[in-house]
Structures are given as structure tokens and as C-alpha cells.
MARBA-3410 file (N, C-alpha, C, O; in Angstrom, 1 decimal):
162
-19.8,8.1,-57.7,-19.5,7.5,-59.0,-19.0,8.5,-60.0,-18.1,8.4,-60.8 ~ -19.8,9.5,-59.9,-19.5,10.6,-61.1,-17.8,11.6,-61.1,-17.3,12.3,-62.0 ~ -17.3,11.2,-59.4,-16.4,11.8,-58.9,-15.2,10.7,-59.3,-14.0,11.1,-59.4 ~ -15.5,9.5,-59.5,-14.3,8.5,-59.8,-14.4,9.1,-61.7,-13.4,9.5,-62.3 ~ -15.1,9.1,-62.0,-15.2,9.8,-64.0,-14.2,10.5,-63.8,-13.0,10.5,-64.2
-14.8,11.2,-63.2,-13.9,13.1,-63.2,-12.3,12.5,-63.1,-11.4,12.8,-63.8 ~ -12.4,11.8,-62.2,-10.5,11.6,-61.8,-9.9,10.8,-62.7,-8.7,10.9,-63.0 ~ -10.7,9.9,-63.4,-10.5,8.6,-64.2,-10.3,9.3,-65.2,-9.2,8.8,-65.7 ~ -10.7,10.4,-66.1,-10.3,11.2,-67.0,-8.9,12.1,-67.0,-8.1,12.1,-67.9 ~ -9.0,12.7,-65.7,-8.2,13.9,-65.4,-7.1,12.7,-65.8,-6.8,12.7,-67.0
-6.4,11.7,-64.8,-5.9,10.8,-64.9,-5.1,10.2,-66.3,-3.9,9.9,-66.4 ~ -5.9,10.3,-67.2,-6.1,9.2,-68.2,-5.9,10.2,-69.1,-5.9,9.9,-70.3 ~ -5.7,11.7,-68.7,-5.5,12.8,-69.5,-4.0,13.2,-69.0,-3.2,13.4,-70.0 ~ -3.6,13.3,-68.2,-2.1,13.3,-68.3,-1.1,12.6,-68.1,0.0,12.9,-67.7 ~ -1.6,11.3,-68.5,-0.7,9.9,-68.6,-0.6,10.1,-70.5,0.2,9.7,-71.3
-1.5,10.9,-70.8,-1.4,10.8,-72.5,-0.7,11.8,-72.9,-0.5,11.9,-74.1 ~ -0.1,12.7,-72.0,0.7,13.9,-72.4,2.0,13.6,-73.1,2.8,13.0,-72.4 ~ 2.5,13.9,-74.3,4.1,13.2,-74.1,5.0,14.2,-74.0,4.5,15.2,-73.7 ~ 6.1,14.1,-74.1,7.2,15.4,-74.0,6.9,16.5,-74.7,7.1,17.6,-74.2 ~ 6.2,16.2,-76.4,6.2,17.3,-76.9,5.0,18.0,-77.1,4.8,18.7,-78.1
3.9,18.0,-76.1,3.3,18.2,-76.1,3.0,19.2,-74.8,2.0,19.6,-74.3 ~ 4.4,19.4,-74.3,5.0,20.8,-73.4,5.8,21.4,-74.1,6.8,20.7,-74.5 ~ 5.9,22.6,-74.4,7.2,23.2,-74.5,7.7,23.9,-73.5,7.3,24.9,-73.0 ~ 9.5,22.9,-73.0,9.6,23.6,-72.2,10.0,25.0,-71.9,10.0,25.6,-72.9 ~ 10.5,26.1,-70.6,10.9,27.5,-70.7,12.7,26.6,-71.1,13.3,27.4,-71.9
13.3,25.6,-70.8,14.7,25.8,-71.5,15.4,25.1,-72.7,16.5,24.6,-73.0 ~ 13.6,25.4,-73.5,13.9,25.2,-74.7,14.4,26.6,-75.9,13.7,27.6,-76.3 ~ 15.3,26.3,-76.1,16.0,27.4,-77.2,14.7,28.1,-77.9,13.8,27.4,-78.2 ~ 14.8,29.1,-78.0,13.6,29.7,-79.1,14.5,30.2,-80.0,15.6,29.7,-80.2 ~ 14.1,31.6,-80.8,14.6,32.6,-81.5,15.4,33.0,-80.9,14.9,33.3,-79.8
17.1,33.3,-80.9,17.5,34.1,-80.7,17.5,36.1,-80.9,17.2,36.6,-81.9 ~ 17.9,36.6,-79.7,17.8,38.1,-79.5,19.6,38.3,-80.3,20.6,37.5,-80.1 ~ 19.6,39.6,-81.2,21.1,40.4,-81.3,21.7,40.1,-80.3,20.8,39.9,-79.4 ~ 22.7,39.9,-80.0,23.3,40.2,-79.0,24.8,41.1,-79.1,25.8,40.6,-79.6 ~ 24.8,42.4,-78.6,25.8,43.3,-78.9,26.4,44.0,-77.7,25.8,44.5,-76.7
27.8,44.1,-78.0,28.4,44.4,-76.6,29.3,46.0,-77.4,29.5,46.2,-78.6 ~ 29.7,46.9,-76.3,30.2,48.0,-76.7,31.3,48.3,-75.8,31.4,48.2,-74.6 ~ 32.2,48.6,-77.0,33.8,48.8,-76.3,34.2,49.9,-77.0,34.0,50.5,-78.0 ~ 35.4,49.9,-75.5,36.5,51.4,-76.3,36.9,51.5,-77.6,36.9,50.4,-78.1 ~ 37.1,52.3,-78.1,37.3,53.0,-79.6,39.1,52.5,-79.1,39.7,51.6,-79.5
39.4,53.5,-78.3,40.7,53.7,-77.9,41.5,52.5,-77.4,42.7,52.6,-77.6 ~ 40.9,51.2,-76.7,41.6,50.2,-75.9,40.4,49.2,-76.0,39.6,48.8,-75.1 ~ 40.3,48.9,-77.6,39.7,47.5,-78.1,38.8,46.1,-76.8,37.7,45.4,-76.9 ~ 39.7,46.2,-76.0,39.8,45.1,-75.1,38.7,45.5,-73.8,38.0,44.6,-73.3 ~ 38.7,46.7,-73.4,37.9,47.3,-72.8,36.3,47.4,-73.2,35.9,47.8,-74.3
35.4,47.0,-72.0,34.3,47.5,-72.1,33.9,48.8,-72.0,34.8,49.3,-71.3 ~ 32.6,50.0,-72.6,32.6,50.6,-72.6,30.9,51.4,-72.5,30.2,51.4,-73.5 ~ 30.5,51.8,-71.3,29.1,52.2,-71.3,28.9,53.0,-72.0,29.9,53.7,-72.2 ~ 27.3,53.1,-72.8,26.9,54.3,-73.6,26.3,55.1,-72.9,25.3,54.7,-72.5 ~ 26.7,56.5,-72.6,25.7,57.6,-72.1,24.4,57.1,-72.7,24.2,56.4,-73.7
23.5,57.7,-71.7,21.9,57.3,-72.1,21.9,56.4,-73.1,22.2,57.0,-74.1 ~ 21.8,55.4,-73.4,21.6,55.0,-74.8,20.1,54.8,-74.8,19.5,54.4,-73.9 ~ 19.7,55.2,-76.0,18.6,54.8,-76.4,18.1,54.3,-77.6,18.3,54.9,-78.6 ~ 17.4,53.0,-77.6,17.6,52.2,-78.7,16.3,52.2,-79.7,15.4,51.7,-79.1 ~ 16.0,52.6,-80.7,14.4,52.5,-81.4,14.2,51.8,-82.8,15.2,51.5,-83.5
13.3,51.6,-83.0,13.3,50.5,-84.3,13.1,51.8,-85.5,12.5,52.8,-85.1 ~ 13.4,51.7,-86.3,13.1,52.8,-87.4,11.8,52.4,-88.1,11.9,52.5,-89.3 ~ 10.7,52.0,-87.7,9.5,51.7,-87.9,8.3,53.0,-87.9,8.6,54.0,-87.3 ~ 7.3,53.0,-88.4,6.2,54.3,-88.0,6.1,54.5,-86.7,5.6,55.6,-86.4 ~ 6.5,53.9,-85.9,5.8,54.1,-84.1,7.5,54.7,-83.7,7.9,55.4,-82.8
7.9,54.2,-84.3,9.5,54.4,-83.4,9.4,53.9,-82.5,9.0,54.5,-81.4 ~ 9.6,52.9,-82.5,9.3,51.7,-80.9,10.4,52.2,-80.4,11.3,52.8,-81.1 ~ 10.5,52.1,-79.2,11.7,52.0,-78.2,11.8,50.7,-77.9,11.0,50.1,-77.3 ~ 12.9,50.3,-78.4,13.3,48.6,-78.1,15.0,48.1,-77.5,16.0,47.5,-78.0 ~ 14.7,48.6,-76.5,16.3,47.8,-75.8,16.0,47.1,-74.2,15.7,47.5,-73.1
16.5,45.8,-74.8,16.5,45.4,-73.8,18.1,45.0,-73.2,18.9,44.2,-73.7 ~ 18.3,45.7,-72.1,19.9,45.6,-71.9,20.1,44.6,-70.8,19.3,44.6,-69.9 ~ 21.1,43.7,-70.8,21.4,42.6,-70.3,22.6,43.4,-69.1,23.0,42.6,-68.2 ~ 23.1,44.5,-69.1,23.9,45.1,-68.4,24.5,46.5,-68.8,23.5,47.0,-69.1 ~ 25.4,47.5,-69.0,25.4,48.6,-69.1,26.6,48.7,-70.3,27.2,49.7,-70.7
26.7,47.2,-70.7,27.5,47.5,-71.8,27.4,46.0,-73.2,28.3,45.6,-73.9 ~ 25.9,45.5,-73.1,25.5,44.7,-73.9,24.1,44.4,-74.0,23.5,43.9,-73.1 ~ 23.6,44.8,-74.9,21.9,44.9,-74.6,21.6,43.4,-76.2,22.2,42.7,-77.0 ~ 20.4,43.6,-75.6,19.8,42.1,-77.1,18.9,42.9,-77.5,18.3,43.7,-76.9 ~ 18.9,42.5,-79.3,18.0,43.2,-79.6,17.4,42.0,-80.2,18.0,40.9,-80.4
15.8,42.2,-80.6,15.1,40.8,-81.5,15.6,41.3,-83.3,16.4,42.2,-83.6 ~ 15.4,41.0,-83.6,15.2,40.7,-85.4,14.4,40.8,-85.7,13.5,40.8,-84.8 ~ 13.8,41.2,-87.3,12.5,41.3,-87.9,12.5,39.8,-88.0,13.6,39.3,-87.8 ~ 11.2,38.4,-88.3,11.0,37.6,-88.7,10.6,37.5,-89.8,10.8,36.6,-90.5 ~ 9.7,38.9,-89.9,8.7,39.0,-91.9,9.7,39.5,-92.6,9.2,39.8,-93.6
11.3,39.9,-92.5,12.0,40.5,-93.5,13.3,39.9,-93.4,13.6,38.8,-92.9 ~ 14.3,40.7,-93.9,15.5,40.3,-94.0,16.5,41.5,-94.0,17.6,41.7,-94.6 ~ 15.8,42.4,-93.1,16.9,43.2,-92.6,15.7,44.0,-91.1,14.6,43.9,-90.7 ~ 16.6,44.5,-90.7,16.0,45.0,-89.5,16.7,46.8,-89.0,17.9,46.6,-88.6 ~ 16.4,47.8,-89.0,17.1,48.9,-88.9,16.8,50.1,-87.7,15.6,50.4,-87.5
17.9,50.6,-86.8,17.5,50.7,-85.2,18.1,52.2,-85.5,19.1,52.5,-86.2 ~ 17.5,53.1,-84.8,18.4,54.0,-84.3,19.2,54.4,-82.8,18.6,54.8,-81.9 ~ 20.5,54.4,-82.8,21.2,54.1,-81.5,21.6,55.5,-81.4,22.3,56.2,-82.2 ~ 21.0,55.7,-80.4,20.4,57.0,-79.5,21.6,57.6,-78.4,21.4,57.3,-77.2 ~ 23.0,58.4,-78.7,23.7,58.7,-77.2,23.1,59.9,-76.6,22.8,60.9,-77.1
23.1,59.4,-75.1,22.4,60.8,-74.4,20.4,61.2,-75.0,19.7,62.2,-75.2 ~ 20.3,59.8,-75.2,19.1,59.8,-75.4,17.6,60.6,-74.8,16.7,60.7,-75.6 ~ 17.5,60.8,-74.2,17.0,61.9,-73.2,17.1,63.5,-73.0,16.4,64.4,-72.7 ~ 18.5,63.2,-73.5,18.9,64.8,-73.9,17.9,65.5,-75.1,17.8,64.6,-75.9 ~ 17.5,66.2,-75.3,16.6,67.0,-76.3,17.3,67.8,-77.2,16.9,68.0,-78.4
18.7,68.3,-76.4,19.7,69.0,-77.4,21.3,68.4,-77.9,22.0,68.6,-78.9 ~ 21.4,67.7,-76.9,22.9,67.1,-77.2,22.8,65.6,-77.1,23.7,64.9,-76.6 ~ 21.6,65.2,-77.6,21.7,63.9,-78.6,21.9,63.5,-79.7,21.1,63.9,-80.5 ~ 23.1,62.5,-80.3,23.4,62.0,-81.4,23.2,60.8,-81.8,23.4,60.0,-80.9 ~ 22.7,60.2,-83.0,21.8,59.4,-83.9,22.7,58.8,-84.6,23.7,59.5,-85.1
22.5,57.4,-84.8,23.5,56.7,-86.1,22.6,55.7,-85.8,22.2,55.3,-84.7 ~ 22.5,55.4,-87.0,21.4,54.5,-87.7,22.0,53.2,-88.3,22.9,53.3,-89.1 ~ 21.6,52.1,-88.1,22.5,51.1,-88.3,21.2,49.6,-89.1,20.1,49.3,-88.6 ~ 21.7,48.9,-90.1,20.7,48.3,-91.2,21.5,47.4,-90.5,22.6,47.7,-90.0 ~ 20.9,45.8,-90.3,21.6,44.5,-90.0,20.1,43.8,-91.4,18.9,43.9,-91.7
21.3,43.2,-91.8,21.0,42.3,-93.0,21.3,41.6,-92.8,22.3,41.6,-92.1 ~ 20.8,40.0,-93.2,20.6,38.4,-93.1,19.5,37.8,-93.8,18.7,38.4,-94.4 ~ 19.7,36.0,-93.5,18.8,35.3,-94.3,18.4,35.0,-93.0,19.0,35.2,-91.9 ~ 16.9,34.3,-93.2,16.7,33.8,-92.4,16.5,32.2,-92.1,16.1,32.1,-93.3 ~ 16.4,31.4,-91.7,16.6,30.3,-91.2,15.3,29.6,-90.3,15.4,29.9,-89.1
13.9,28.6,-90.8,13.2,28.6,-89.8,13.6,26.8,-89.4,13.8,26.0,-90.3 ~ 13.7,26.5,-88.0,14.2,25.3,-88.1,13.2,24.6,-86.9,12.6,25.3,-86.1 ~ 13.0,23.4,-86.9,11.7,23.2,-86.5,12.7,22.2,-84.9,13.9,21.8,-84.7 ~ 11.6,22.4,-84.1,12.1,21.9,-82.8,11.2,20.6,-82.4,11.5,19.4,-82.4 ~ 10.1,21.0,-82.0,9.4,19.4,-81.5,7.3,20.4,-81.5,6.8,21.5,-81.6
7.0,19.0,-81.5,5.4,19.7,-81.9,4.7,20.7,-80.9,3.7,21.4,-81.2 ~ 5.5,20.7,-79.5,4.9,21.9,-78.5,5.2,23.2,-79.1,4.4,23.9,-79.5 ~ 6.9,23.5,-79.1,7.4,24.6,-79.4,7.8,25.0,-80.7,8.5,26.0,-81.0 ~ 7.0,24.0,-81.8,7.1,24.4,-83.3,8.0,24.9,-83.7,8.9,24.0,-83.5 ~ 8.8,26.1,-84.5,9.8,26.5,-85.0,10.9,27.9,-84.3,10.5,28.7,-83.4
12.1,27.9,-84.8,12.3,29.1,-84.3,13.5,29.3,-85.1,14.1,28.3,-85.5 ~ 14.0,30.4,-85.5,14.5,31.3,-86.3,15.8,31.3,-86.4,15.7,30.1,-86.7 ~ 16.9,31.4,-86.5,17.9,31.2,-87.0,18.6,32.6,-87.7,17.7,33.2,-88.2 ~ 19.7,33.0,-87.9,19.9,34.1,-88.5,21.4,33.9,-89.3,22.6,34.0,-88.8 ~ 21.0,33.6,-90.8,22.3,33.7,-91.3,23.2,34.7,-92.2,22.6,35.6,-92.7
24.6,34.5,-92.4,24.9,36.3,-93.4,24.8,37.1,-92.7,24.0,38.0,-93.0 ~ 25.4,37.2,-91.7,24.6,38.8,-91.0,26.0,39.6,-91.1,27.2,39.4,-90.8 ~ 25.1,40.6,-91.7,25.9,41.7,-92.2,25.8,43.3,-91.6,25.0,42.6,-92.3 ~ 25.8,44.2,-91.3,26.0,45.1,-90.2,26.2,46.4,-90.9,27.3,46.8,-91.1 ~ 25.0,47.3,-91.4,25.7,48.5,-92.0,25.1,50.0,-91.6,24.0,50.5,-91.6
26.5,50.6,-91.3,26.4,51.6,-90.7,26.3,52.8,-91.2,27.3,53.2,-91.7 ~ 25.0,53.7,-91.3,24.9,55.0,-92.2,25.9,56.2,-91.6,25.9,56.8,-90.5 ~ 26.5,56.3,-92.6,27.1,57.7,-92.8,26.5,59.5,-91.7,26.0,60.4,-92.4 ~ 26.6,59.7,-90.9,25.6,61.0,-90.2,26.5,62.5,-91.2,27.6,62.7,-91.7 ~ 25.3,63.3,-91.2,25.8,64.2,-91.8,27.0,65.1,-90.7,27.9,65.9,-91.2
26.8,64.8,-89.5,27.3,64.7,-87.7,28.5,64.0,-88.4,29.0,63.7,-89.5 ~ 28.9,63.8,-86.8,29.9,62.6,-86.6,29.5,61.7,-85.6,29.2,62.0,-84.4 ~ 29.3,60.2,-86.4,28.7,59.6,-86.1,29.5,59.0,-84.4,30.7,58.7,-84.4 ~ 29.0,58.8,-83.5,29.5,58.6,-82.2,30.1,56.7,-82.3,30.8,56.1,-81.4 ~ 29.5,56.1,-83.3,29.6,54.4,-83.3,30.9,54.7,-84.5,30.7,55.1,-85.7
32.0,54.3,-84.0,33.4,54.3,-85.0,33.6,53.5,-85.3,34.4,53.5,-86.2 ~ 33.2,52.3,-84.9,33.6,51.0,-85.7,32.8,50.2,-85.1,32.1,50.6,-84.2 ~ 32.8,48.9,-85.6,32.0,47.9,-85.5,32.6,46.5,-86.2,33.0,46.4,-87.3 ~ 32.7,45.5,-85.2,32.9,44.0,-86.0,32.0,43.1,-85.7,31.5,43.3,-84.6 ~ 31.6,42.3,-86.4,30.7,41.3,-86.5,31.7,40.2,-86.0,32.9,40.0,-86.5
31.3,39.5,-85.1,32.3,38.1,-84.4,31.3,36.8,-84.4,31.8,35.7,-84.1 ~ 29.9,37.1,-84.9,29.2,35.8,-85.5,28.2,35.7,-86.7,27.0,35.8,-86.4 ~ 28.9,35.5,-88.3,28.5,35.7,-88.8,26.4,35.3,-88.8,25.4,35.9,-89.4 ~ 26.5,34.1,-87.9,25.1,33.0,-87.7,25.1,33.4,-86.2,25.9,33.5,-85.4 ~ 23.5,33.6,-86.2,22.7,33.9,-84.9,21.9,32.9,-84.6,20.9,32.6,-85.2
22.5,32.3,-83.7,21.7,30.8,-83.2,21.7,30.7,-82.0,21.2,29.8,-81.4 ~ 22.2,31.5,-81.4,21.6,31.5,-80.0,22.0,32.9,-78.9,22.2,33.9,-79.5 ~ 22.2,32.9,-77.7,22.5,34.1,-76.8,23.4,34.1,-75.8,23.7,34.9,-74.9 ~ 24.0,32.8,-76.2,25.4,32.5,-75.4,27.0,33.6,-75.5,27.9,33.6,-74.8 ~ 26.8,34.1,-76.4,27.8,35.3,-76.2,27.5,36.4,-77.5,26.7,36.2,-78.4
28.4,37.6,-77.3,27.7,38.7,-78.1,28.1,38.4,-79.7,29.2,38.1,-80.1 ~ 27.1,38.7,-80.4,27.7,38.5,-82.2,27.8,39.4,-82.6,28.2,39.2,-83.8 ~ 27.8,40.9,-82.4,28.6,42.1,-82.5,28.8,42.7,-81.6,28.1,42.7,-80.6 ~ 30.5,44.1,-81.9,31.0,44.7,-81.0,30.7,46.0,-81.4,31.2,46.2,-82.5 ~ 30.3,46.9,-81.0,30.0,48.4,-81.6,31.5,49.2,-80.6,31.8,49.1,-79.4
31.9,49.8,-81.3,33.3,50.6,-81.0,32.7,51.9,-80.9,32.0,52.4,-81.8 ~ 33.1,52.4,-79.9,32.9,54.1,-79.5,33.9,55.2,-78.5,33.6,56.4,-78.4
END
């Protein structure tokens, strides 16, 4: 008898589930940066970075790249601010012949609500792209922004030129 409860609950507990009360994995969350790197010389061309190494300009200096292939990596966003600032590392590893350019991405942010499992997720508008000056020469020569709104990871929203 006590074994029919048990099931009679179990039962009567996931007939009460409704959709949003899962969130699913292919539900959209926050979008990651998404940035791709091309020739300086032949626009059209992709272009790997020696070592790159990517870090957040924070106290810890995180190391934060996560690369989707050897010529487009995602980066996340701050959510508590409205700008986010990385240092992009060539030949990162190198101790002596690595070069640093420091790059500010500025936006609003955007919290947009999805369903009651997976609550909200982020949005990125205005995004604006600014590249500090090296007392060096900076190795990142241009850069275009190709979406100004980050809403998802379906293709890259900037192109870093080198």
C-alpha cells in the first residue's frame, strides 16, 4: 500500500510539470562576443593569431578565451556593467616577444525575459569597440563592428584586422 503512495505521488508529480518549468539546453541564453580575425592585407581572408591569448583586465587577470576554431573565439560580456575590457595577447606565451593591445567594448544592456524555468537573458545593444592606442605598434590594425545588437551566436559581430 505504502508502495502505491510513493508511485501515486511520483506520478501525480510529473503530470504537474509544465513546459516552463524545464529549461531547455536549446533554449537561447546570453549571448557570448563573437569575433572573427582576418587579413589586414586581403580583407576577405581568414587569419590565425600566433598564440593568442585572451585576459579580462580585471584584478586576477582571468584568462578568458574560449575559441570556437583558430580564427574566431566568443568572449562573454560583463552583466553588472556596461563595458567590458580584454587584453589580446600575440604570441602569448612568449615572455619576450609578446605584444598587448587592449580593447574597451561598450553597450547597453538589455534583460529580456524568456519563460519561468530559464528566467532572463541578456541582450547587448550600441556596441561600440575601442581600441587603445600601444605606446608599441599595436598588432590589431583595424577592426569593424558587423553587429551593432548581440542577440545571439549565429555569426561573428566583430572582425579584428591584423
Amino acid at each position: 500500500m505504502r508502495v502505491g503512495f510513493i508511485f501515486l505521488f511520483m506520478l501525480l508529480g510529473l503530470i504537474a510539470c509544465t513546459k516552463d518549468d524545464i529549461c531547455s539546453e536549446d533554449t537561447p541564453t546570453t549571448p557570448l562576443l563573437v569575433i572573427e580575425f582576418r587579413d589586414i592585407n586581403n580583407r576577405l581572408n581568414a587569419k590565425e593569431v600566433s598564440d593568442l591569448l585572451i585576459r579580462l583586465n580585471d584584478a586576477e587577470e582571468t584568462v578568458v578565451q574560449q575559441s570556437v576554431n583558430d580564427t574566431i573565439v566568443n568572449l562573454p560580456l560583463d552583466l553588472n556593467a556596461s563595458s567590458t575590457e580584454y587584453s589580446f595577447i600575440l604570441n602569448g606565451s612568449d615572455t619576450l616577444n609578446f605584444n598587448t593591445d587592449v580593447i574597451q567594448f561598450n553597450y547597453e544592456r538589455e534583460d529580456i525575459y524568456i519563460n519561468r524555468a530559464c528566467a532572463f537573458k541578456s541582450v547587448y545593444r550600441d556596441f561600440i569597440v575601442d581600441l587603445s592606442e600601444e605606446i608599441n605598434t599595436n598588432w590589431i590594425l583595424d577592426f569593424e563592428i558587423l553587429q551593432p545588437s548581440i542577440e545571439d551566436e549565429t555569426s561573428p559581430h566583430l572582425t579584428i584586422y591584423h
